[in-house]
C-alpha positions as CSV (number, residue, x, y, z in Angstrom):
1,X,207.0,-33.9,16.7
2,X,206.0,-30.5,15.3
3,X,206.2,-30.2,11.2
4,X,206.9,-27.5,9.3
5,X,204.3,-25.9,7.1
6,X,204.6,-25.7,4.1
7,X,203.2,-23.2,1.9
8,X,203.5,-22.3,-2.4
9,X,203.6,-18.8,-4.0
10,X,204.2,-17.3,-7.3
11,X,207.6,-14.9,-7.8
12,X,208.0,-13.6,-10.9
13,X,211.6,-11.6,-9.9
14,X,212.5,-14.7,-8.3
15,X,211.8,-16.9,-12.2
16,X,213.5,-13.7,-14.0
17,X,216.6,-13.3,-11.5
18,X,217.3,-17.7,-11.5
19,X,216.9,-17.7,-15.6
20,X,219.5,-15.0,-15.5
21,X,222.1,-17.1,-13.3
22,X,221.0,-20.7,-15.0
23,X,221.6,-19.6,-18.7
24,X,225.5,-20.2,-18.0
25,X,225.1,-23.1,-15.9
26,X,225.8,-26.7,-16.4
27,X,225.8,-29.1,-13.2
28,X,226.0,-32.5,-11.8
29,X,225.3,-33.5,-15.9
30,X,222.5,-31.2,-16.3
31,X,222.6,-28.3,-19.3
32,X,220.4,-25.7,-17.2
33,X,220.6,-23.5,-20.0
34,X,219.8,-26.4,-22.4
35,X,216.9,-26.6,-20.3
36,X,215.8,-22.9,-19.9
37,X,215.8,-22.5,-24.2
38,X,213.5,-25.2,-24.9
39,X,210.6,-24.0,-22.6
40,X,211.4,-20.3,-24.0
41,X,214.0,-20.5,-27.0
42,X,213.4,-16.6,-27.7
43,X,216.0,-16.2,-25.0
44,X,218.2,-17.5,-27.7
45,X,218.5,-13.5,-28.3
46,X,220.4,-12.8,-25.4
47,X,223.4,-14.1,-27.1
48,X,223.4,-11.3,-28.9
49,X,223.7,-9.2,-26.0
50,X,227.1,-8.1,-24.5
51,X,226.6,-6.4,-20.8
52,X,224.3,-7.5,-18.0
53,X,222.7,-4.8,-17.9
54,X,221.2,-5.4,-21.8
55,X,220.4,-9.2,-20.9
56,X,218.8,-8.3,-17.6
57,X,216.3,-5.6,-19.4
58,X,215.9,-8.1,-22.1
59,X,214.8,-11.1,-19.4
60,X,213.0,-8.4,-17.9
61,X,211.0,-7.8,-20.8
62,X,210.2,-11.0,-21.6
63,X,208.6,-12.4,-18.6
64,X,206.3,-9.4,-18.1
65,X,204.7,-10.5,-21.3
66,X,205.1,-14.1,-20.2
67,X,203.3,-13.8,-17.4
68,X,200.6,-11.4,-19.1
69,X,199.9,-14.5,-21.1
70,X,199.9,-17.1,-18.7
71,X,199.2,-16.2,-15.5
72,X,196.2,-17.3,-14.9
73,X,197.2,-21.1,-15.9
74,X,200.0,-20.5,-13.7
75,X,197.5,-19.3,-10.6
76,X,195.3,-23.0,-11.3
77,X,198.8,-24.5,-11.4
78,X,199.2,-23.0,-7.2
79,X,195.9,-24.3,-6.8
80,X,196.7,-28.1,-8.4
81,X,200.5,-27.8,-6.4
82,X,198.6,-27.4,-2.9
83,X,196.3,-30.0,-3.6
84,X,199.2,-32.5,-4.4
85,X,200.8,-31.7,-1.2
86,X,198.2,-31.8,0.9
87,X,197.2,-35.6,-0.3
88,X,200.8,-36.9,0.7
89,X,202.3,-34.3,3.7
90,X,201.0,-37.0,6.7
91,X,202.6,-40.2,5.0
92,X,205.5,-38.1,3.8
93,X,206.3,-37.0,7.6
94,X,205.4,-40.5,8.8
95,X,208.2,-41.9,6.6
96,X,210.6,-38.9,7.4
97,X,210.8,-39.7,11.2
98,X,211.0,-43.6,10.3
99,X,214.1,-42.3,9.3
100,X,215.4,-39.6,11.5
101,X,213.1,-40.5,14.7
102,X,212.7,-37.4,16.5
103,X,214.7,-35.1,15.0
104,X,213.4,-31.9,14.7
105,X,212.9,-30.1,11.3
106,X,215.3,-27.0,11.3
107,X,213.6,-23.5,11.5
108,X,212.4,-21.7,8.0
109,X,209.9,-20.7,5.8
110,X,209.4,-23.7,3.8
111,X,207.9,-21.9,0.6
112,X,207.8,-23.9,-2.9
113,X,207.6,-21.1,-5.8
114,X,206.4,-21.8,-9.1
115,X,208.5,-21.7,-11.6
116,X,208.4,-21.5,-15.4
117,X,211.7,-22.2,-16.1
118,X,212.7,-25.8,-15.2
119,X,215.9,-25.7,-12.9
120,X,214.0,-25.5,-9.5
121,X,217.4,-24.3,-7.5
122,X,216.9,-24.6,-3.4
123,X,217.6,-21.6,-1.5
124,X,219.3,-23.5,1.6
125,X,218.8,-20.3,4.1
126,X,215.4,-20.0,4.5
127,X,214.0,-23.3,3.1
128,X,213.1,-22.5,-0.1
129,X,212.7,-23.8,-3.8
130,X,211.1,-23.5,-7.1
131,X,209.4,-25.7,-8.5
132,X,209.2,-26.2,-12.7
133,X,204.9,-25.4,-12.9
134,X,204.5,-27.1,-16.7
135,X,205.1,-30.6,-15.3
136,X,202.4,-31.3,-13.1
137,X,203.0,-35.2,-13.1
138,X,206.4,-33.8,-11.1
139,X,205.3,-31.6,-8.5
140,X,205.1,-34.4,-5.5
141,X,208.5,-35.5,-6.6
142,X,209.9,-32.0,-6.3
143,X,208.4,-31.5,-3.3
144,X,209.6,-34.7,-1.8
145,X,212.7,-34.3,-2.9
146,X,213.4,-31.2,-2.3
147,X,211.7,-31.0,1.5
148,X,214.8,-34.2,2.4
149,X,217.1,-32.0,1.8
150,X,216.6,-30.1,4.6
151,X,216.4,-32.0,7.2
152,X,219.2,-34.1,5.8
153,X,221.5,-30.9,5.6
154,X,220.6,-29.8,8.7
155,X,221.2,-33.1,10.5
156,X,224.2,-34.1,8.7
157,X,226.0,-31.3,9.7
158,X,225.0,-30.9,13.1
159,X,225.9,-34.6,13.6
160,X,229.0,-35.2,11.0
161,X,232.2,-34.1,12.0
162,X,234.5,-35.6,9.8
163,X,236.4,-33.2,7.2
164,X,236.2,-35.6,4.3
165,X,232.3,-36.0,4.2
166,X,231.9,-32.5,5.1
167,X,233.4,-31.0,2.2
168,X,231.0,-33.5,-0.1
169,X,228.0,-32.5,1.2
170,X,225.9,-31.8,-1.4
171,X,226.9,-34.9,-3.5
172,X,226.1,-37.2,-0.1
173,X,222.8,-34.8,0.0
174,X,222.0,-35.9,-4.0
175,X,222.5,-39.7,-3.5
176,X,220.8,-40.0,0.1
177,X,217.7,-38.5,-1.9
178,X,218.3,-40.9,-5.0
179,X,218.8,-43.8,-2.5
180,X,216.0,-42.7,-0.3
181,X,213.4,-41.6,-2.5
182,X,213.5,-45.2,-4.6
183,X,212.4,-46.9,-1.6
184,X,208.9,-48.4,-1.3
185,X,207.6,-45.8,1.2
186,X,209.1,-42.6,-0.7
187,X,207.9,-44.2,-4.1
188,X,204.0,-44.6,-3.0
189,X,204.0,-40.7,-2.3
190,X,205.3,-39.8,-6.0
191,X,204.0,-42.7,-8.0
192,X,204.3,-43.0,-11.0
193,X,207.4,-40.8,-10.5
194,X,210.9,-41.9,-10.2
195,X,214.1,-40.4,-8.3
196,X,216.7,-40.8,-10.9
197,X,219.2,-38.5,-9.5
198,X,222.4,-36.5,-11.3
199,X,223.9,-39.2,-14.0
200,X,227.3,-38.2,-12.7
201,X,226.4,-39.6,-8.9
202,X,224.8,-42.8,-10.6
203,X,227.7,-45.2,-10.1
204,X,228.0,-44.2,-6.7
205,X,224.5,-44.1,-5.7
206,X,224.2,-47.8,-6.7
207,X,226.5,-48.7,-4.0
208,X,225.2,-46.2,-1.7
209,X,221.9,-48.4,-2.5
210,X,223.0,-51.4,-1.1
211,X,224.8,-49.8,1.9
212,X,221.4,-48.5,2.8
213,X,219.5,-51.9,2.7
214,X,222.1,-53.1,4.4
215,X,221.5,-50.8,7.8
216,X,218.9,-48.7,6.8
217,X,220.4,-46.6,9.7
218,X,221.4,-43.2,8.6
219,X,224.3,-42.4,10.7
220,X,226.1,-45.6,9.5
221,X,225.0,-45.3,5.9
222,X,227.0,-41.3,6.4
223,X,229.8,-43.2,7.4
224,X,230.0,-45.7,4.6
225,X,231.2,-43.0,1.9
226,X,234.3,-43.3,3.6
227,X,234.8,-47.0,2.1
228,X,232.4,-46.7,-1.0
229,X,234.0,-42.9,-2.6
């Protein structure tokens, strides 16, 4: 089977454009914004600001100077990111197809950006995330996590047909990589790390836990939101 490669950059635009949409976001239980001020609460100011325009300029502003002041830790981050995925991209493959067999990763780019503000969204199209670079300790988890959905999305699309499951596809998405993740061959690639998941999915991951040691068989574990939702 032919893997994608995967490869890690540094977008500044990309951090300054995704703190502009994830300063009014709340999701899934998570307070994005929450998230964004206590890494850089000087964006506090932009509540002070009334048009897009002014907060834009403002966001701007201050992530020039961030990254004046620490870029080059950010660079060593790249460095430390590639290193982390290089030491578990054979196993991590190797435990994919255990689970999909041989079906094939869906065309992209497949590019992790480093992030310094800690939402790391997924850009679906192209195969893309960010990834949050101040939490070293997470970086294999991201990765992991963030490389299932993929080919999850891709295959559970292409193979599910039902109107029901389609329309919940990112919360089936979320719990398959809660459920997933937490088994013994996902957990040896991000040890010490844990796949905890949104804490609105939790109840329903649990049984989506014991569906999947049930059949371990992905098409049937799909199916068995129908009974468990």
């Amino acid at each position: 089977m032919k893997y994608p490669k995967v490869t890690f950059k540094i977008d500044k635009e990309l951090d300054k454009k995704m703190c502009l949409k994830f300063l009014d976001v709340k999701a899934g239980g998570i307070d994005f914004r929450k998230s964004i001020l206590q890494i850089h609460p000087e964006l506090r100011q932009i509540n002070n600001l009334k048009t897009k325009k002014e907060k834009t300029e403002y966001i701007d502003k201050y992530f020039n100077k961030y990254y004046r002041n620490y870029g080059k830790i950010l660079k060593n981050d790249l460095f430390n990111v590639n290193k982390e995925w290089n030491t578990i991209k054979d196993k991590f493959f190797e435990a994919v197809t255990q689970i999909f067999d041989d079906y094939q990763w869906p065309k992209g780019k497949y590019v992790g950006y480093m992030s310094v503000i800690n939402c790391n969204p997924v850009f679906w199209k192209n195969k893309e995330w960010q990834i949050f670079a101040w939490r070293p300790e997470k970086y294999r988890e991201i990765i992991v996590h963030e490389m299932l959905h993929f080919i999850f999305i891709d295959y559970f699309f292409k193979k599910t047909k039902n109107k029901k499951l389609r329309e919940k596809w990112w919360m089936i998405a979320e719990i398959f990589n809660t459920v997933v993740i937490n088994t013994s061959a996902f957990k040896e690639l991000i040890k010490p790390g844990k796949e905890l998941g949104y804490p609105e999915h939790r109840l329903l991951a649990a049984k989506m836990k014991k569906e999947w040691q049930k059949t371990k068989n992905i098409d049937q574990w799909i199916v068995g939101f129908l009974d468990n939702d």
